[in-house]
C-alpha positions as CSV (number, residue, x, y, z in Angstrom):
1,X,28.6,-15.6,-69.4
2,X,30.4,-14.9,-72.4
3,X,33.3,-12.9,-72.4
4,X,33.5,-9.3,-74.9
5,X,34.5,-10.1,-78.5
6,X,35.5,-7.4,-80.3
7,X,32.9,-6.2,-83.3
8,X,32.7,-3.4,-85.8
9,X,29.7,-2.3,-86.6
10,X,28.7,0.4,-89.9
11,X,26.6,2.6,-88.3
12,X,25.8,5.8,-90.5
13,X,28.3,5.2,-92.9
14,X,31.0,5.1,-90.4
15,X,32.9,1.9,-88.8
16,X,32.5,1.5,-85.1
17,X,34.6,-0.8,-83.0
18,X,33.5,-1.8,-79.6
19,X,33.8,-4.8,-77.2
20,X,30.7,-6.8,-76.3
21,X,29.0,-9.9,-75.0
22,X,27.7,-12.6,-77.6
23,X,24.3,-11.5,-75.5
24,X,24.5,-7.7,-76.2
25,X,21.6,-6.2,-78.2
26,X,22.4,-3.8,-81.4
27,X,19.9,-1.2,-78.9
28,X,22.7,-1.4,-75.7
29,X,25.8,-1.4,-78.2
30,X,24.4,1.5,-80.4
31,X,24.0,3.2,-76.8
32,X,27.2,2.1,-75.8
33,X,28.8,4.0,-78.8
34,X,26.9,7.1,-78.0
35,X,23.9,6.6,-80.4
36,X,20.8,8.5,-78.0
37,X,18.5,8.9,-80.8
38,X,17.7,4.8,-81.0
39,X,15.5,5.0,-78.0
40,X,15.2,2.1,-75.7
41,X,11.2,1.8,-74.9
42,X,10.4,-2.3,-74.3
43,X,13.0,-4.1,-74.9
44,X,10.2,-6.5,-76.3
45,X,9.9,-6.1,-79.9
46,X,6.4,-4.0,-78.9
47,X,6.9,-0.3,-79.6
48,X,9.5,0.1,-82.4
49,X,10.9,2.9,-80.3
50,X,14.4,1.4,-80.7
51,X,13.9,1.0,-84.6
52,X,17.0,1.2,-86.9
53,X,17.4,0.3,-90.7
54,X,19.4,-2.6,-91.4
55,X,20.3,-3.0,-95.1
56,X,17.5,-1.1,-95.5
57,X,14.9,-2.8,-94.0
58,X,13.5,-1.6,-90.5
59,X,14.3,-3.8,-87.5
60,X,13.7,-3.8,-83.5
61,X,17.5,-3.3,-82.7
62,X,16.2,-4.5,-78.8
63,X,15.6,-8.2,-81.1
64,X,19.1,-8.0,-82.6
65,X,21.9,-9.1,-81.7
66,X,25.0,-6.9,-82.5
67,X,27.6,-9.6,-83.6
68,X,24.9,-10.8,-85.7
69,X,25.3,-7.4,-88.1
70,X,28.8,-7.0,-88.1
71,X,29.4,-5.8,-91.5
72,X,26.1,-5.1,-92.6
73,X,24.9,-1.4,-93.2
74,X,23.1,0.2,-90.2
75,X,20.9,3.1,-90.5
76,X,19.7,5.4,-87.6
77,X,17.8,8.2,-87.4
78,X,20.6,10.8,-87.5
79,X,22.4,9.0,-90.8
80,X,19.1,10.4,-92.9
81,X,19.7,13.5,-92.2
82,X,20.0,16.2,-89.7
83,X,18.5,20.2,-88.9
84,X,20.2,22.1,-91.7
85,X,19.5,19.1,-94.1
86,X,16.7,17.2,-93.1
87,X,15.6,14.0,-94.9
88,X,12.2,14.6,-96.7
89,X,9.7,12.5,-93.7
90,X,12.4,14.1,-90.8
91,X,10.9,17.4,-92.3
92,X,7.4,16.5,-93.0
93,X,7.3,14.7,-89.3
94,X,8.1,18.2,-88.1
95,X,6.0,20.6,-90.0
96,X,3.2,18.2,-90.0
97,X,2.9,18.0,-86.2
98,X,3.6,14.3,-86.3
99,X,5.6,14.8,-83.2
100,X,4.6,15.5,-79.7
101,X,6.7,14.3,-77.0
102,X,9.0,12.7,-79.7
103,X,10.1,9.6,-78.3
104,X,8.5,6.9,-80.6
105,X,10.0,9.9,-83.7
106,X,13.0,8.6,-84.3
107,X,11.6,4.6,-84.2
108,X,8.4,6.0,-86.7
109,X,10.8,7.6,-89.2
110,X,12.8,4.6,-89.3
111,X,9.6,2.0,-90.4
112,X,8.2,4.8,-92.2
113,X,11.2,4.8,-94.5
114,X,10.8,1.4,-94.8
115,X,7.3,1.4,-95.7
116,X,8.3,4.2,-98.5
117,X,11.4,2.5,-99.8
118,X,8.9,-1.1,-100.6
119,X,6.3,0.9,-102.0
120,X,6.9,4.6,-103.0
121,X,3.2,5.6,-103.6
122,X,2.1,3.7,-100.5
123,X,-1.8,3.4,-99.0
124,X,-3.0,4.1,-95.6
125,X,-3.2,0.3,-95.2
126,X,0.2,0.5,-96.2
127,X,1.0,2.9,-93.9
128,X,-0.9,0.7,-91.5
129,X,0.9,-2.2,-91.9
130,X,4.4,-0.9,-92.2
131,X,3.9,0.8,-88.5
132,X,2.0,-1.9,-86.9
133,X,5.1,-2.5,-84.9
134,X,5.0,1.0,-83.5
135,X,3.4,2.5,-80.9
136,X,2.6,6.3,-79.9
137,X,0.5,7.4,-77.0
138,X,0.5,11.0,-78.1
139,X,-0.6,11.6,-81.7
140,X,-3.3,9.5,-83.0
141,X,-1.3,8.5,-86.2
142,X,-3.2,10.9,-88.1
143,X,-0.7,13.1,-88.3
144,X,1.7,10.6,-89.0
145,X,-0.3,9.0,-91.3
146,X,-0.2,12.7,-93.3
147,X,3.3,13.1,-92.5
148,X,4.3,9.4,-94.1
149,X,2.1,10.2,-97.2
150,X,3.2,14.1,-97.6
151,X,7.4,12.8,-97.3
152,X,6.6,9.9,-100.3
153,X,5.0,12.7,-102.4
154,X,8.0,14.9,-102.0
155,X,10.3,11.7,-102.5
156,X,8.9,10.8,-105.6
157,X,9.4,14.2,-106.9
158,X,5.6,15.8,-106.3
159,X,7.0,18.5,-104.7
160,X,6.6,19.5,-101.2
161,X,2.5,19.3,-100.5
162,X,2.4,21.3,-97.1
């Protein structure tokens, strides 16, 4: 077993220092540091729950090692926004009804941002794609689908569609 090395992660926009094993996932460190809103679901790389953006590209943070992003920008759910200023899909995921018991949310934003940043005008198959790698028991995707689509409008500058 490895013993702790110290890393500092950029989670958020804020450095984070903590001590942990070469083996310790970005999911159990961004725990560690108090980060509840990456949700820990598989811990396979099968539901997305535990989705995070790194460098702006969506990533299963239960595949990741943490040392391996030391000093790369790290993107949860809370840094795109939060109640009183909501980030255009946190909003639309809300109003939309693309949330029921809300655990896959925070993993769904996360890929849907991706999907929106590589293609800002993007198809259902687009859609399709870009969430392949995450899984809800509770929706359907149709609302999600709507939700994905009605955020990229408003995020192009169309103007809120609800």
């Amino acid at each position: 077993m490895s013993s702790p090395k110290k890393i500092t992660l950029r989670i958020n926009g804020v450095n984070e220092t903590l001590e942990a094993p070469a083996h310790r996932t970005l999911l159990e460190a961004l725990r560690d540091l108090g980060h509840v809103e990456v949700k820990c679901g598989c811990e396979k790389g099968d539901c997305g729950a535990c989705a995070v953006s790194i460098d702006g590209v969506a990533v299963d943070s239960c595949l990741t090692l943490a040392w391996m992003v030391e000093g790369r920008e790290i993107t949860t759910v809370s840094g795109l926004g939060d109640i009183e200023n909501p980030h255009p899909l946190q909003k639309s995921f809300s109003d939309l009804g693309a949330i029921q018991c809300g655990y896959c949310t925070p993993g769904m934003i996360m890929a849907s941002k991706s999907v929106i940043d590589r293609n800002p005008n993007p198809t259902d198959d687009d859609i399709r794609v870009g969430l392949s790698g995450n899984l809800c028991r509770c929706t359907g995707y149709t609302k999600i689908f709507e939700a994905v689509q009605d955020a990229a409008s408003v995020m192009r500058g169309e103007g809120d569609k609800q």
